[in-house]
N, C-alpha and C positions, 0 to 999 in steps of 0.2 A: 250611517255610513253612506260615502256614495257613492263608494266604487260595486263593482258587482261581489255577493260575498259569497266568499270560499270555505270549502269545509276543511277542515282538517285532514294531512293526508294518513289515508291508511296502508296496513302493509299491505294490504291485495293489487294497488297502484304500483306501477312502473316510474322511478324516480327519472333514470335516464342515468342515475350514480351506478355505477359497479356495488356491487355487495360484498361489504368485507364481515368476516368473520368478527361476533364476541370477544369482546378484549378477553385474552388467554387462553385461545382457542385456536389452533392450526389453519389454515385456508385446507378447503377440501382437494380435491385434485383438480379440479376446475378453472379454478381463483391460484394467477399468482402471489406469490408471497412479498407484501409491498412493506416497503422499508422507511416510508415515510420522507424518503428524497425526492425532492424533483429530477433529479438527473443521477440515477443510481450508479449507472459507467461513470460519470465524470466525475463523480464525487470519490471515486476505488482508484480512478487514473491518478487522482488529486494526493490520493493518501501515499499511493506508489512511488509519483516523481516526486514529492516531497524528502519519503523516505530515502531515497536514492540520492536528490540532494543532499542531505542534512549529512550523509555518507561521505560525497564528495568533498565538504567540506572541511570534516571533522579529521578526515585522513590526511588534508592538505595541510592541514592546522597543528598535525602531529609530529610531523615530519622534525620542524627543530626542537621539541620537548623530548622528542625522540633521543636525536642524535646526542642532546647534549647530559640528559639524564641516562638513558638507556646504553650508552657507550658505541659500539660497532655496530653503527645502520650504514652499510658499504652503499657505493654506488648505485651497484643491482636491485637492493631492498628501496632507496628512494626510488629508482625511477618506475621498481613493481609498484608503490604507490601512487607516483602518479600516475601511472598507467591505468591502475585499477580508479584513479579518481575521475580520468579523463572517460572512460569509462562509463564510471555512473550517470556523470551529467549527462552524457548524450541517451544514454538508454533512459534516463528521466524526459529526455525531451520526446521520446518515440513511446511512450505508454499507450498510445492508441493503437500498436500492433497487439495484435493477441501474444506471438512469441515475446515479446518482451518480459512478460512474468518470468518466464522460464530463464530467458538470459539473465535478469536479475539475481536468480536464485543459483546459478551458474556463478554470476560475480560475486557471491558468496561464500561457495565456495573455493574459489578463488582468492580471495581474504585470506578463509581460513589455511591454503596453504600458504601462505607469505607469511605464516608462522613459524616455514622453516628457514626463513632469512632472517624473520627475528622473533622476540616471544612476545614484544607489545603489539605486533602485529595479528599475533594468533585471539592473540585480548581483544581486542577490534573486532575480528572477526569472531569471534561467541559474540561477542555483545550485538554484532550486527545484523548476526544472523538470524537472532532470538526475536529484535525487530523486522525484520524481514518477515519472519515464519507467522509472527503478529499481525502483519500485513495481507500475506494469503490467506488467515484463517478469516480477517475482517472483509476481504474479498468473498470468501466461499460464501459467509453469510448473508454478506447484502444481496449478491448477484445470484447467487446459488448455486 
């Protein structure tokens, strides 16, 4: 060899790494709980305005299967949709506020009352909400 030679390191040595818990093991109270992301917030921001898009979308999208299988979607029922779609997107685009979860889950409910202008509506909203509720609980987990 010709470099200088090194011993092996042992655990009495300081690596300068954080010490994580035994795979299947809790972190103590000491040790945050790491999720194996690099950017834990942005990756839960990521999942949220997604989900809030893919909302936006699918509502805008309903609107004439709506009208023309479902029968009477009056004026007021479309424009609560697009209201509730115009909606989404922008509170997709502001995921970086803290309150925005909660406005989220707000436009949720909000959905689910535009089930009393129409019943595919109300359909929407269970379905969206179920994802949504999916959404905070993968939130609690990463971030804690």
């Amino acid at each position: 060899m010709t470099g200088p030679e090194r011993e092996p390191h042992t655990a009495d040595e300081p690596t300068g790494a954080p010490v994580e818990p035994p795979v299947g093991e809790e972190p103590t109270a000491g040790q945050p709980r790491r999720s194996g992301l690099r950017n834990p917030e942005r990756a839960v921001r990521g999942l949220g305005a997604g989900t809030l898009s893919l909302e936006a979308l699918v509502l805008l999208l309903a609107i004439q299967p709506i009208r023309v299988v479902g029968g009477d979607l009056g004026g007021a029922a479309i424009g609560a949709v697009v209201a509730l779609a115009v909606a989404a997107v922008v509170l997709a685009g502001m995921m970086r506020r803290p309150w925005a979860w909660n406005a989220g889950t707000v436009l949720q409910g909000l959905l689910l009352l535009g089930g009393l202008l129409h019943w595919s509506l109300l359909g929407l909203g269970i379905i969206f909400a179920l994802v949504w509720a999916y959404a905070l609980h993968v939130r609690r987990v990463i971030l804690g």
